[in-house]
mmCIF file of the N, C-alpha and C atoms, coordinates in Angstrom:
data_MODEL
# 
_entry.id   MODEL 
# 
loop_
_atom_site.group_PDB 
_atom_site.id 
_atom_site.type_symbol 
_atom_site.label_atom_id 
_atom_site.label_alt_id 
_atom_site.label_comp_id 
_atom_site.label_asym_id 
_atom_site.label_entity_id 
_atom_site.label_seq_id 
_atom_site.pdbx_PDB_ins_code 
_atom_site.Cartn_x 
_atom_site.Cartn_y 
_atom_site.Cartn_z 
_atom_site.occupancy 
_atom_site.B_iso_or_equiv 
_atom_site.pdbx_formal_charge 
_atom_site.auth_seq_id 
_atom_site.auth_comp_id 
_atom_site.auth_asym_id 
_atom_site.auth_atom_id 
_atom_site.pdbx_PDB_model_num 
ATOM 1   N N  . UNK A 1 1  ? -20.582 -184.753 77.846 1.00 0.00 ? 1  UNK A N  1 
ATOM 2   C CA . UNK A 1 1  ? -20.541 -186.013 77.135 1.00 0.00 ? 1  UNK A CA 1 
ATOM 3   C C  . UNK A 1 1  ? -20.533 -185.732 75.646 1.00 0.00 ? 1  UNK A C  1 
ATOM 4   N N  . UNK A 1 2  ? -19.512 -186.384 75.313 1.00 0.00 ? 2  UNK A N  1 
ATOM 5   C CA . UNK A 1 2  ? -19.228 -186.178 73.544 1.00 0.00 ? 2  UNK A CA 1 
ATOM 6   C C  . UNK A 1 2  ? -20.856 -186.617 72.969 1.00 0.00 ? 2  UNK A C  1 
ATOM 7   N N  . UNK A 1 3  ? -21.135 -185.941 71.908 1.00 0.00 ? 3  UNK A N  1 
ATOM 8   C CA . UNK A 1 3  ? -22.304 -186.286 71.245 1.00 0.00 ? 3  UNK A CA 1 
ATOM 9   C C  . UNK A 1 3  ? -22.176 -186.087 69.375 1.00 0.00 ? 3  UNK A C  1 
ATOM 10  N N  . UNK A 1 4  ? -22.922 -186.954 68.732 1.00 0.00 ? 4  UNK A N  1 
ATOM 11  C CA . UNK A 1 4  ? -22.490 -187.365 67.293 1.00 0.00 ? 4  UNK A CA 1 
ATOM 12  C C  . UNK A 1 4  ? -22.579 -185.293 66.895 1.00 0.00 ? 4  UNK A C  1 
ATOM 13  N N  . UNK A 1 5  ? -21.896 -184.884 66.099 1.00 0.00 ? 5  UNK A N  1 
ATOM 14  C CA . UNK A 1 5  ? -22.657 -183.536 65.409 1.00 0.00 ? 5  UNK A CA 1 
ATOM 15  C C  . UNK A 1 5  ? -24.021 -183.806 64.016 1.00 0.00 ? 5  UNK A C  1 
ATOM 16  N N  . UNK A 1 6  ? -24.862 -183.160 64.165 1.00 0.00 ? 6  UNK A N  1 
ATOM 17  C CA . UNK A 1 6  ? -26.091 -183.164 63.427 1.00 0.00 ? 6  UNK A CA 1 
ATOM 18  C C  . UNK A 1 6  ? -25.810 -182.066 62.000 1.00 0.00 ? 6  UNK A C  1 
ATOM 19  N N  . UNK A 1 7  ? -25.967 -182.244 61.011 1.00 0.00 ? 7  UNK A N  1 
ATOM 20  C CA . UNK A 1 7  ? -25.895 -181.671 60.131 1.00 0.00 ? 7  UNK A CA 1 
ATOM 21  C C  . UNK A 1 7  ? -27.608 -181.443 59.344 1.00 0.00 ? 7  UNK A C  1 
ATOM 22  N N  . UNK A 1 8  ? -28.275 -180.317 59.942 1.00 0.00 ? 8  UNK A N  1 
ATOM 23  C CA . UNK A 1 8  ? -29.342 -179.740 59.733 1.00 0.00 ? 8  UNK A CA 1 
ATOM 24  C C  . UNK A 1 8  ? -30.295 -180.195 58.093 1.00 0.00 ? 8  UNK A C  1 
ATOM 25  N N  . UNK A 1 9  ? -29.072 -179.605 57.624 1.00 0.00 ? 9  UNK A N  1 
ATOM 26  C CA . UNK A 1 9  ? -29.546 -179.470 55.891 1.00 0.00 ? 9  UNK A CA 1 
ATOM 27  C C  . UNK A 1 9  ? -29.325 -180.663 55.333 1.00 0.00 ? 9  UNK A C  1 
ATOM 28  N N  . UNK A 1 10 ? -28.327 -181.586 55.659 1.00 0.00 ? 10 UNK A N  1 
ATOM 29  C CA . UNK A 1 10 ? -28.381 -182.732 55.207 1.00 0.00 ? 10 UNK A CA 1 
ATOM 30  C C  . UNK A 1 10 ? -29.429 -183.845 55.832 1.00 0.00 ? 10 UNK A C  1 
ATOM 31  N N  . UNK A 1 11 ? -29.821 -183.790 57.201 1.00 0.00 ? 11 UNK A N  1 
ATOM 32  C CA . UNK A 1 11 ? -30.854 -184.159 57.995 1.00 0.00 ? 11 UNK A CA 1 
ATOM 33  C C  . UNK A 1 11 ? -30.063 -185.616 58.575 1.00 0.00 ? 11 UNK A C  1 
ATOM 34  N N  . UNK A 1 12 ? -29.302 -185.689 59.027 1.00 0.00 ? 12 UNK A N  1 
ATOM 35  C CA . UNK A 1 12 ? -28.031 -186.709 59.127 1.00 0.00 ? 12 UNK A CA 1 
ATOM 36  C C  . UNK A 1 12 ? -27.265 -186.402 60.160 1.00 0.00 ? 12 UNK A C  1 
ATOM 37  N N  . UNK A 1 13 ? -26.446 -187.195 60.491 1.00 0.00 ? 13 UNK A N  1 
ATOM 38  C CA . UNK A 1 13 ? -25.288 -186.965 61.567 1.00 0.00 ? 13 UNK A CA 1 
ATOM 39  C C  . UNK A 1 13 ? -23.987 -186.928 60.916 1.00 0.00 ? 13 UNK A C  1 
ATOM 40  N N  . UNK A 1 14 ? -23.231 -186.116 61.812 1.00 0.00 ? 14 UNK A N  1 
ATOM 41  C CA . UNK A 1 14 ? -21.831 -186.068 61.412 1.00 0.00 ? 14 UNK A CA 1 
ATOM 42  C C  . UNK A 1 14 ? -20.689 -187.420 61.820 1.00 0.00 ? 14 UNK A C  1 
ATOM 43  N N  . UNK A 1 15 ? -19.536 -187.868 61.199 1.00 0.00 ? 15 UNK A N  1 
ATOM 44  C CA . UNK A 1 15 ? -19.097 -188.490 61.747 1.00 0.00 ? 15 UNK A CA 1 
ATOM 45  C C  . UNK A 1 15 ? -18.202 -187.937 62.767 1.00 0.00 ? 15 UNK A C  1 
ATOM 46  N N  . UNK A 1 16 ? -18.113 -186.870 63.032 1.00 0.00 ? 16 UNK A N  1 
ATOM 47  C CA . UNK A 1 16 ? -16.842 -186.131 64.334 1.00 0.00 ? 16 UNK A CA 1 
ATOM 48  C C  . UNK A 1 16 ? -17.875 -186.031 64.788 1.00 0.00 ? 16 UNK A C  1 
ATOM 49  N N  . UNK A 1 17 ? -17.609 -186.240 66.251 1.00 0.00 ? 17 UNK A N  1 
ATOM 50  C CA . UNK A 1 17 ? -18.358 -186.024 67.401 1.00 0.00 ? 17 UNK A CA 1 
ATOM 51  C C  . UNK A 1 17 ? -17.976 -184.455 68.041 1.00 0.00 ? 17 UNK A C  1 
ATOM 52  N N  . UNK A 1 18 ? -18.544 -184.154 68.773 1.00 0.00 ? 18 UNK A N  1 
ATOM 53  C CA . UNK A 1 18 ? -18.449 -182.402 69.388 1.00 0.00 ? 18 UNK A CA 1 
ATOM 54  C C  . UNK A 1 18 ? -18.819 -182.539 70.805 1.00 0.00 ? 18 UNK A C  1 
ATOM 55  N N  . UNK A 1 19 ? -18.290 -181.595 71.627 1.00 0.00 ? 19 UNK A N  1 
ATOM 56  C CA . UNK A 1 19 ? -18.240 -181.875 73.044 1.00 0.00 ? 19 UNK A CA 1 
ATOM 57  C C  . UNK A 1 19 ? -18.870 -180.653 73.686 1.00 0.00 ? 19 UNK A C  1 
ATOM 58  N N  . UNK A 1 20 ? -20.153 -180.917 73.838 1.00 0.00 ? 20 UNK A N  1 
ATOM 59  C CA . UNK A 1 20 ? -21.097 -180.060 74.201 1.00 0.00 ? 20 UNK A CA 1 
ATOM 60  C C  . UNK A 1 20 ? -20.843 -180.184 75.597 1.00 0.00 ? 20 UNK A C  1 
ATOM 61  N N  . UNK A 1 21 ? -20.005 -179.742 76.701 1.00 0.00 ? 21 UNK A N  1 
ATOM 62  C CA . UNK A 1 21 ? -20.012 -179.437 77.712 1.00 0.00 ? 21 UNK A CA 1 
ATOM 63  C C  . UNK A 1 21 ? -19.652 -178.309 78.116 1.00 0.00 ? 21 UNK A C  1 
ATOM 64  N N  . UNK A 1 22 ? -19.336 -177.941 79.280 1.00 0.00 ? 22 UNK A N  1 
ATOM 65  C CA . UNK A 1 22 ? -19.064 -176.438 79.597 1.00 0.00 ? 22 UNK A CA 1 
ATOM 66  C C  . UNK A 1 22 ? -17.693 -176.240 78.616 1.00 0.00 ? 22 UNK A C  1 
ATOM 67  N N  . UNK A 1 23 ? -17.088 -177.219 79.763 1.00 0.00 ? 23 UNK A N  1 
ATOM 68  C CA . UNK A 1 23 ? -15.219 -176.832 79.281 1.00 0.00 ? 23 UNK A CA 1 
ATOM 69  C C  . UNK A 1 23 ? -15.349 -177.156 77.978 1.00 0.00 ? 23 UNK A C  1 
ATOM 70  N N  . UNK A 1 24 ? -15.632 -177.962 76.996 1.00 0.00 ? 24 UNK A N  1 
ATOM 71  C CA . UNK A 1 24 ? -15.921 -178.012 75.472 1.00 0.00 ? 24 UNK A CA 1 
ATOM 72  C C  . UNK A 1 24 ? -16.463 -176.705 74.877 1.00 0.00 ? 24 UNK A C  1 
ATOM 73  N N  . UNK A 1 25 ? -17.205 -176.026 75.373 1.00 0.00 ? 25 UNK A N  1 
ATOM 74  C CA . UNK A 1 25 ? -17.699 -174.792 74.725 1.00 0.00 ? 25 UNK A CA 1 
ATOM 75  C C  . UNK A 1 25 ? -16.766 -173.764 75.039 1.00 0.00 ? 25 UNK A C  1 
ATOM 76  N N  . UNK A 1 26 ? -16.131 -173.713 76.292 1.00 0.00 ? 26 UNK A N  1 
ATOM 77  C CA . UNK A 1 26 ? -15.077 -172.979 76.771 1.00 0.00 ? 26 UNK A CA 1 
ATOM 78  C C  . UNK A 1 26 ? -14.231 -172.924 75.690 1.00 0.00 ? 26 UNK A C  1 
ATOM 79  N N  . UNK A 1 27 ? -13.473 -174.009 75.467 1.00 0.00 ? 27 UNK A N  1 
ATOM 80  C CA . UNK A 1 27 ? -12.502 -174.367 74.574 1.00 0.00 ? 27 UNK A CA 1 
ATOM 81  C C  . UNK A 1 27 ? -12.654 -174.064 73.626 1.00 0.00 ? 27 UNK A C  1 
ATOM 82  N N  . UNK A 1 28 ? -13.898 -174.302 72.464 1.00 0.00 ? 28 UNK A N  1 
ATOM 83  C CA . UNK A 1 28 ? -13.873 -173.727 71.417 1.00 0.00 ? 28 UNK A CA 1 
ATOM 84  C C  . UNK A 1 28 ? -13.897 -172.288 71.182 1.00 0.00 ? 28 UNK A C  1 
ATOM 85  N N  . UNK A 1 29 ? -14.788 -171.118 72.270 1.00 0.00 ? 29 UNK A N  1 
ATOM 86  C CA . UNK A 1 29 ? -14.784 -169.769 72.124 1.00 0.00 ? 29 UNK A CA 1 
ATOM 87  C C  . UNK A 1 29 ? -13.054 -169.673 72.222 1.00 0.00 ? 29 UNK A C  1 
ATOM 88  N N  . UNK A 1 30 ? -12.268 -169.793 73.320 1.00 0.00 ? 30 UNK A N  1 
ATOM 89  C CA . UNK A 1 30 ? -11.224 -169.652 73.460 1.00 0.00 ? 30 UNK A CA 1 
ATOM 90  C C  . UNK A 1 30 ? -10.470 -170.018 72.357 1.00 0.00 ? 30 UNK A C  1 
ATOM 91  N N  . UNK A 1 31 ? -10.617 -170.799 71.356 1.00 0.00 ? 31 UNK A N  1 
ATOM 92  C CA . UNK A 1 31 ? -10.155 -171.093 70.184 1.00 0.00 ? 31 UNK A CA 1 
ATOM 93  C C  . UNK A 1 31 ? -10.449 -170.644 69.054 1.00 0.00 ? 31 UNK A C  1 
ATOM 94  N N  . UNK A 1 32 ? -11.387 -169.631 68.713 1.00 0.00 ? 32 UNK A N  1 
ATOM 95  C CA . UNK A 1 32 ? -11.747 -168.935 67.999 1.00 0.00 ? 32 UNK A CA 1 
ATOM 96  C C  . UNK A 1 32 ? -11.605 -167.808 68.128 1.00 0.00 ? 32 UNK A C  1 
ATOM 97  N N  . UNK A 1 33 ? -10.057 -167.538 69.120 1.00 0.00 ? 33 UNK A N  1 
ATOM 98  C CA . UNK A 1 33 ? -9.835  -165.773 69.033 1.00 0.00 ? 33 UNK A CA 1 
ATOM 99  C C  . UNK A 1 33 ? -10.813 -164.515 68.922 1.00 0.00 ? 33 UNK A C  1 
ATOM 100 N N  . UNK A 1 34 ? -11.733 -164.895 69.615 1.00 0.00 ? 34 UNK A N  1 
ATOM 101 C CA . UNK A 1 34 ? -13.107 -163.626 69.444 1.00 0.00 ? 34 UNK A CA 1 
ATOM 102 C C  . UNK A 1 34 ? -12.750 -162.877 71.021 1.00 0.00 ? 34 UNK A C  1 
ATOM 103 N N  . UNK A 1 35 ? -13.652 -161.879 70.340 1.00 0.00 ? 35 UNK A N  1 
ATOM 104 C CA . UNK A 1 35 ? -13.845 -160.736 72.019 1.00 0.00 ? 35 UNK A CA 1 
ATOM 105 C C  . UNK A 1 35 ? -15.088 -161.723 73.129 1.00 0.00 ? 35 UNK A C  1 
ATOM 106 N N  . UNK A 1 36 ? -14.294 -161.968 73.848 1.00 0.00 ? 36 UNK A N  1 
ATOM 107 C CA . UNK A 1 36 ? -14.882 -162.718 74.973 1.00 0.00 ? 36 UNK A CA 1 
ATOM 108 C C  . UNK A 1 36 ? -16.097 -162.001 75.540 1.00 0.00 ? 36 UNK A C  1 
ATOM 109 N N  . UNK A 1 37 ? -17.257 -162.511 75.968 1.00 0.00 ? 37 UNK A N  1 
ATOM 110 C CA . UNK A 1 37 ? -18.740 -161.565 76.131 1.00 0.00 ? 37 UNK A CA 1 
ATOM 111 C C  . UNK A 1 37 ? -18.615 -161.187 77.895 1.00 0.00 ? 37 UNK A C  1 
ATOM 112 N N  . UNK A 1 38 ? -17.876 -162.304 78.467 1.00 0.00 ? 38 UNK A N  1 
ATOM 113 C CA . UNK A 1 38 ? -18.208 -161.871 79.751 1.00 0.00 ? 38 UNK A CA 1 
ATOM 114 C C  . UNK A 1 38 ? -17.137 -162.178 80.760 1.00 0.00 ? 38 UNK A C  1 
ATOM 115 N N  . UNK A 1 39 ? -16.496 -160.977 81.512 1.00 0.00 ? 39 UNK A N  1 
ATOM 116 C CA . UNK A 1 39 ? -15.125 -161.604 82.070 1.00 0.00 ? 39 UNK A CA 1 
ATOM 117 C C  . UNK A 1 39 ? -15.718 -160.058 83.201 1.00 0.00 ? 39 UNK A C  1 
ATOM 118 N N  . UNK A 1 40 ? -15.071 -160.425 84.464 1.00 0.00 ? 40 UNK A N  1 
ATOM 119 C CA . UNK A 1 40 ? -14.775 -159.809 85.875 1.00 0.00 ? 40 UNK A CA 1 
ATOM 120 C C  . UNK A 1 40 ? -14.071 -158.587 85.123 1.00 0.00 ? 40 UNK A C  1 
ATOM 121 N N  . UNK A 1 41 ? -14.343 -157.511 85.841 1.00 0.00 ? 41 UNK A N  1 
ATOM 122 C CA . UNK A 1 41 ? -13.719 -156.135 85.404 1.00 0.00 ? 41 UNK A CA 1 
ATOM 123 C C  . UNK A 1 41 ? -11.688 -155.918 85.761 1.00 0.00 ? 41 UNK A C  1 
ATOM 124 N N  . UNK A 1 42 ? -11.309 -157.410 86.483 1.00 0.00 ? 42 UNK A N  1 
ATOM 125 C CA . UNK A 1 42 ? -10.107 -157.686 86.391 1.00 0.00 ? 42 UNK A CA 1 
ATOM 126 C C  . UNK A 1 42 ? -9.541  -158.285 84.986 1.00 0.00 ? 42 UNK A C  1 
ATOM 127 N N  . UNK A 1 43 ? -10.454 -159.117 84.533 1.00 0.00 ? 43 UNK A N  1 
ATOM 128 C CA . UNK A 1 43 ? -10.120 -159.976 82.944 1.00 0.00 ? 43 UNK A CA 1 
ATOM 129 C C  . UNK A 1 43 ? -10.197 -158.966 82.291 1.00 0.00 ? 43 UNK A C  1 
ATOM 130 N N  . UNK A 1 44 ? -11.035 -158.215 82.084 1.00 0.00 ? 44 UNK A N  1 
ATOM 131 C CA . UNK A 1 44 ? -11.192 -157.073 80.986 1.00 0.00 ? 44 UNK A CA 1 
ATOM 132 C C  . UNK A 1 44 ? -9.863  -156.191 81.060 1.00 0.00 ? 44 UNK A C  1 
ATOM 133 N N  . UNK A 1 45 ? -9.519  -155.644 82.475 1.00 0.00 ? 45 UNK A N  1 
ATOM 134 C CA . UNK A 1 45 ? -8.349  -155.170 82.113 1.00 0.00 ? 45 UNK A CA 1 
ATOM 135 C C  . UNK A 1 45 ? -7.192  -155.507 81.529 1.00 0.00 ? 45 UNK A C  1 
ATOM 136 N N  . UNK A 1 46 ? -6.801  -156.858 82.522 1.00 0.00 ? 46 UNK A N  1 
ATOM 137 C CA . UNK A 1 46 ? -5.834  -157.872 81.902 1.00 0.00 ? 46 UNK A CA 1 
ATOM 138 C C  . UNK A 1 46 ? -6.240  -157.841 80.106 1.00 0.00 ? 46 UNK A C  1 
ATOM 139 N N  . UNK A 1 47 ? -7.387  -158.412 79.879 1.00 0.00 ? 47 UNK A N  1 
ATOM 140 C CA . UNK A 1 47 ? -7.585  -159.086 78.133 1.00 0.00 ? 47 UNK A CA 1 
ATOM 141 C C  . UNK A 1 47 ? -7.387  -157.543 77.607 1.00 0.00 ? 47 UNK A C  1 
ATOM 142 N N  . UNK A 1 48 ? -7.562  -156.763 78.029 1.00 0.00 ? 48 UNK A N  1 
ATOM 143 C CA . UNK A 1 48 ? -7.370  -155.387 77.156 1.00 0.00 ? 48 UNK A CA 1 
ATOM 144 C C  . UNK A 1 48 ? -5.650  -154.861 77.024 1.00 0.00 ? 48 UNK A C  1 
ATOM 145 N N  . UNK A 1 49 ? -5.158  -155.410 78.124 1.00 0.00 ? 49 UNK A N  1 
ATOM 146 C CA . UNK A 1 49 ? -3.665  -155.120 77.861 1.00 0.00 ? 49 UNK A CA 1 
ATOM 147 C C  . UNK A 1 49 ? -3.223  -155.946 77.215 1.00 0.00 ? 49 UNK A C  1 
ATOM 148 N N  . UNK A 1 50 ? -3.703  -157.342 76.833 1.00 0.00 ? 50 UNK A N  1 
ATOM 149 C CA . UNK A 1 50 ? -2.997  -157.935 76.004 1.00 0.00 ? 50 UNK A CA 1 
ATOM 150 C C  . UNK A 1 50 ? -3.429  -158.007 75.027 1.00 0.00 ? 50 UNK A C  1 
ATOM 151 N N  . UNK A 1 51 ? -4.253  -157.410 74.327 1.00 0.00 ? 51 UNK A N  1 
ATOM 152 C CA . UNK A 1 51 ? -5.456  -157.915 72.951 1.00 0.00 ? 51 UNK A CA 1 
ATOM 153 C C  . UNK A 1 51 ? -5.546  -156.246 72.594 1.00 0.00 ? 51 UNK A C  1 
ATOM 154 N N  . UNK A 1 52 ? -5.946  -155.139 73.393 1.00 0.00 ? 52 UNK A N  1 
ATOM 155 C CA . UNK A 1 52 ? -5.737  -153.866 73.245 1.00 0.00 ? 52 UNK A CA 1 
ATOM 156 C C  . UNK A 1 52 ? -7.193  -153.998 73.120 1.00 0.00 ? 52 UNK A C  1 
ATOM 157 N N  . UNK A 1 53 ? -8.179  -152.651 72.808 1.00 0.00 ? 53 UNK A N  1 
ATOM 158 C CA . UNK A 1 53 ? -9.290  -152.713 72.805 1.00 0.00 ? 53 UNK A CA 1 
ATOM 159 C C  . UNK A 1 53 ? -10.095 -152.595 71.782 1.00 0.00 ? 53 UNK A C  1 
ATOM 160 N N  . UNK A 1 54 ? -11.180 -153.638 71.357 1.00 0.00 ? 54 UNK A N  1 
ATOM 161 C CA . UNK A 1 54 ? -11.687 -153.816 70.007 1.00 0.00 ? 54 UNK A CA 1 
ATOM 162 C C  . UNK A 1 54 ? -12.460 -152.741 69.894 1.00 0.00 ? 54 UNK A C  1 
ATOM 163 N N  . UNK A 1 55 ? -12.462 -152.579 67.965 1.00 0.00 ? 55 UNK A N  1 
ATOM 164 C CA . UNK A 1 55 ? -13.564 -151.475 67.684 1.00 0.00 ? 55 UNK A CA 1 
ATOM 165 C C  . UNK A 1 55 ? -14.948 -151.789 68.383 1.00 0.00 ? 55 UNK A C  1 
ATOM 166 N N  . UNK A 1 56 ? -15.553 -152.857 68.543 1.00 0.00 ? 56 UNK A N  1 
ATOM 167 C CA . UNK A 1 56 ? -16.457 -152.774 69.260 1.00 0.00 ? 56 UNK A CA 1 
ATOM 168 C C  . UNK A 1 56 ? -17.040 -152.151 70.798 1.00 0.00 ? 56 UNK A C  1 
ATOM 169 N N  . UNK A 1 57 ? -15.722 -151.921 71.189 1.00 0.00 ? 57 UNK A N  1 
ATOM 170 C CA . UNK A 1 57 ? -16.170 -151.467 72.713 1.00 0.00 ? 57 UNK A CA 1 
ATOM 171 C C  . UNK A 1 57 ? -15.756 -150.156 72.424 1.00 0.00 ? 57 UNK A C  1 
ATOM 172 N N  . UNK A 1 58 ? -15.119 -149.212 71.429 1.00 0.00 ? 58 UNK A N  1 
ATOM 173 C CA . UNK A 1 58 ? -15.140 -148.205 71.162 1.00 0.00 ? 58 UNK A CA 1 
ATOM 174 C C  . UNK A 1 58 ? -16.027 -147.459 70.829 1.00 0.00 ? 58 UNK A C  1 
ATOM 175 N N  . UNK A 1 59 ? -17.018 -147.646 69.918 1.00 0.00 ? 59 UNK A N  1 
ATOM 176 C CA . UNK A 1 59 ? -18.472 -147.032 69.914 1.00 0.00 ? 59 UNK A CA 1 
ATOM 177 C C  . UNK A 1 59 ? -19.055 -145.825 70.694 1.00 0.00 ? 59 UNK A C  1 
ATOM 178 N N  . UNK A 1 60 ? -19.005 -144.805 70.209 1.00 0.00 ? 60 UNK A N  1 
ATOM 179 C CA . UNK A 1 60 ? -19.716 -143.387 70.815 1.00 0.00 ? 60 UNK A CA 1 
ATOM 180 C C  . UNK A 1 60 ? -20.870 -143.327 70.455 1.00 0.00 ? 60 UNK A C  1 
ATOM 181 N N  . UNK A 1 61 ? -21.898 -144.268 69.740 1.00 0.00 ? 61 UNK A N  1 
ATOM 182 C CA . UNK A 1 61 ? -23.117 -143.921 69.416 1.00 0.00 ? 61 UNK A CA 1 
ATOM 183 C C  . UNK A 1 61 ? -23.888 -145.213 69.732 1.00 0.00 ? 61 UNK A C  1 
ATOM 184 N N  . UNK A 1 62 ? -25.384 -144.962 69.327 1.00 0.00 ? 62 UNK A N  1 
ATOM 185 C CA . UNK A 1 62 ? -26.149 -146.744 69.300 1.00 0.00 ? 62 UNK A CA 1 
ATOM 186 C C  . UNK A 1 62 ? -26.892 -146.502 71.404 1.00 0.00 ? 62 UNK A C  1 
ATOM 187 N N  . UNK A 1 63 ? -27.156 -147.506 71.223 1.00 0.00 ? 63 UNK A N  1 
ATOM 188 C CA . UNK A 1 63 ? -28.038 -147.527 72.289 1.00 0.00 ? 63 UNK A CA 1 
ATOM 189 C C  . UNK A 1 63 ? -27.021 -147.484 73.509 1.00 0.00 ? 63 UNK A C  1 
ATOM 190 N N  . UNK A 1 64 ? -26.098 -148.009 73.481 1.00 0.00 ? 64 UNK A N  1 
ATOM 191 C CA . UNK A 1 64 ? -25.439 -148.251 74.802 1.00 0.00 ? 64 UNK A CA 1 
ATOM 192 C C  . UNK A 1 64 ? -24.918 -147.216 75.524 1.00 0.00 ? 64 UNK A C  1 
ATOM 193 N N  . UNK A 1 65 ? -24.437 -146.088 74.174 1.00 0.00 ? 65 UNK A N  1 
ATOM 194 C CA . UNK A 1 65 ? -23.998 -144.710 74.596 1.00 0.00 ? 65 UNK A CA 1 
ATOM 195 C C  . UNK A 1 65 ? -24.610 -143.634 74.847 1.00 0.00 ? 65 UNK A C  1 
ATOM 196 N N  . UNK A 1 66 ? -26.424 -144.166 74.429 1.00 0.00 ? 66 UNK A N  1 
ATOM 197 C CA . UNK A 1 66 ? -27.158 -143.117 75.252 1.00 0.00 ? 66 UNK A CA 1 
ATOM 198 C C  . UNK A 1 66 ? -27.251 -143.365 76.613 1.00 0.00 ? 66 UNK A C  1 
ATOM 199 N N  . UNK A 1 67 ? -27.437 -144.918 77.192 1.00 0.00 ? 67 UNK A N  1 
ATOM 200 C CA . UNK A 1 67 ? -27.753 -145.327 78.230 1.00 0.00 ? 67 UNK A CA 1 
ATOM 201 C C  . UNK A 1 67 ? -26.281 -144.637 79.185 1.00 0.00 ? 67 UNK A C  1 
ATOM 202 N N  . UNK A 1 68 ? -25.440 -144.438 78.714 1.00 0.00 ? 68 UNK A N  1 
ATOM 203 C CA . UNK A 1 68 ? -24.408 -144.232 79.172 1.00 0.00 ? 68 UNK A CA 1 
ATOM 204 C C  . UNK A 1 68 ? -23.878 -142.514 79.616 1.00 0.00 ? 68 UNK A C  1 
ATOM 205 N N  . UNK A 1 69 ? -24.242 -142.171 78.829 1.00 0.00 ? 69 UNK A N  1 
ATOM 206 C CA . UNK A 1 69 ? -24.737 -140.776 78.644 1.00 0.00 ? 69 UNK A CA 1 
ATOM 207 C C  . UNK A 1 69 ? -25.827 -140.145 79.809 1.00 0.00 ? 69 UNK A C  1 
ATOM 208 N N  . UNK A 1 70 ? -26.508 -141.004 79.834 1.00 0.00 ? 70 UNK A N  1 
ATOM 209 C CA . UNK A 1 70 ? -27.856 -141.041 81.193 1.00 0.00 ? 70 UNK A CA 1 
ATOM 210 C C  . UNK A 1 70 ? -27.182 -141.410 81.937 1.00 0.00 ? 70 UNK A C  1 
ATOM 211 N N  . UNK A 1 71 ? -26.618 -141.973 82.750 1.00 0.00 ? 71 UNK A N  1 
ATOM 212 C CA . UNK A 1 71 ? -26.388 -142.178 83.576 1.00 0.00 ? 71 UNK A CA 1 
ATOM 213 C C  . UNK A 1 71 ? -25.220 -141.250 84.084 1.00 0.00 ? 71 UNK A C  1 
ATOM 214 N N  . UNK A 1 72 ? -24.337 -140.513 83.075 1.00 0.00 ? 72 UNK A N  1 
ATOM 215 C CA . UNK A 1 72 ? -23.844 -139.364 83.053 1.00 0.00 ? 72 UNK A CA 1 
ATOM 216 C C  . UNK A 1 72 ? -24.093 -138.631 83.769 1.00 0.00 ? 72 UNK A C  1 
ATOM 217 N N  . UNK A 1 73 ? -25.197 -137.872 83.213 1.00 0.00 ? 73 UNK A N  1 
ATOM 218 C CA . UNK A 1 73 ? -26.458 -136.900 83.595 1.00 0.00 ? 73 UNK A CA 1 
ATOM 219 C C  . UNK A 1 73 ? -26.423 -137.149 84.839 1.00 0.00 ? 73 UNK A C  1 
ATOM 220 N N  . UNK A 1 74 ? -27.203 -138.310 85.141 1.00 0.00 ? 74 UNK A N  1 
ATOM 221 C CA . UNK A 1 74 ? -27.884 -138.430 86.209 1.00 0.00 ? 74 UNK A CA 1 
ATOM 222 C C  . UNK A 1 74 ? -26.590 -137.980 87.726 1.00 0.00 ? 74 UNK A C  1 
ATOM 223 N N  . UNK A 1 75 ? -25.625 -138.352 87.145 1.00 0.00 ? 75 UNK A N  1 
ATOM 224 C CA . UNK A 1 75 ? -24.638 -138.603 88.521 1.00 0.00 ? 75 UNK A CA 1 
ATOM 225 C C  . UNK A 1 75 ? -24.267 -137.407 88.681 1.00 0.00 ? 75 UNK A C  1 
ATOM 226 N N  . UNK A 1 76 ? -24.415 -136.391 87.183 1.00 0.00 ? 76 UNK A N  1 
ATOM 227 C CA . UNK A 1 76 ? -23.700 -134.798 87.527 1.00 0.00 ? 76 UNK A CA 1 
ATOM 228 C C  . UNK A 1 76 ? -24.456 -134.055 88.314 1.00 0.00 ? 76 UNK A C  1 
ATOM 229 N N  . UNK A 1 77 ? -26.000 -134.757 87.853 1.00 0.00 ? 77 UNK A N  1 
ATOM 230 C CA . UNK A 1 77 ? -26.972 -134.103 88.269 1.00 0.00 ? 77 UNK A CA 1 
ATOM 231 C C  . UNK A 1 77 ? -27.074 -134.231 90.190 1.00 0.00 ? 77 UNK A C  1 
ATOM 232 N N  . UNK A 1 78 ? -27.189 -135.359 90.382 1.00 0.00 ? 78 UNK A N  1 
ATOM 233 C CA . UNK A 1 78 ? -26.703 -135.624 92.113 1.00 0.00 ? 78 UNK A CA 1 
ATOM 234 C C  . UNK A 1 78 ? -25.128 -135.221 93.069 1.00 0.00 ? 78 UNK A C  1 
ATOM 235 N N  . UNK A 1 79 ? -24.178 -134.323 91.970 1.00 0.00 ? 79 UNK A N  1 
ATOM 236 C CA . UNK A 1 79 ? -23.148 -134.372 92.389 1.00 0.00 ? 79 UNK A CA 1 
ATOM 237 C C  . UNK A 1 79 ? -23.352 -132.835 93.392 1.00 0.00 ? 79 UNK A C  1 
ATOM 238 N N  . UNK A 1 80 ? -22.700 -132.974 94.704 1.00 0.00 ? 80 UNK A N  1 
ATOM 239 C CA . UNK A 1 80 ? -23.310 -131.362 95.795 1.00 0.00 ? 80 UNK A CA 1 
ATOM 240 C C  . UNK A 1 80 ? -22.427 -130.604 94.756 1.00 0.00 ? 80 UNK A C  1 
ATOM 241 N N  . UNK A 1 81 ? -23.191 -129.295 94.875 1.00 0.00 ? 81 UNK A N  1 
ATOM 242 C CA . UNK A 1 81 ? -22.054 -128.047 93.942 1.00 0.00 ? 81 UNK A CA 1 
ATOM 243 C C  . UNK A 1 81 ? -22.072 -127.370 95.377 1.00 0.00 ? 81 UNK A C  1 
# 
């Protein structure tokens, strides 16, 4: 359901209304050309062939690539020699 927008700092309402629903929030991420946070490991492939892959998911360092790194380990470590 459309709802007035609130303007914080002015302590007031907006006169455009904003559409706080799913598909409304849908719509706007999708309209703001950003790296999408959460898609099926089919979308990711697809969005990566068409968008190519952002510096962000490139990253070799930071927390994610130790966790990643561990889990490395861990699988070489369980692999039969």
């Amino acid at each position: 359901m459309p709802t007035k927008a609130f303007d914080p700092k002015a302590g007031k309402k907006l006169s455009r209304e904003v559409d706080n629903s799913l598909r409304g929030n849908a719509l706007r991420r999708a309209l703001r050309h950003k790296v999408p946070r959460t898609l099926t490991p089919y979308e990711w492939e697809r969005w990566y062939a068409e968008n190519g892959v952002p510096k962000e998911h490139l990253k070799t360092e930071g927390w994610l690539a130790r966790q990643w790194g561990r889990v490395a380990a861990w699988l070489r470590a369980r692999r039969p020699r």
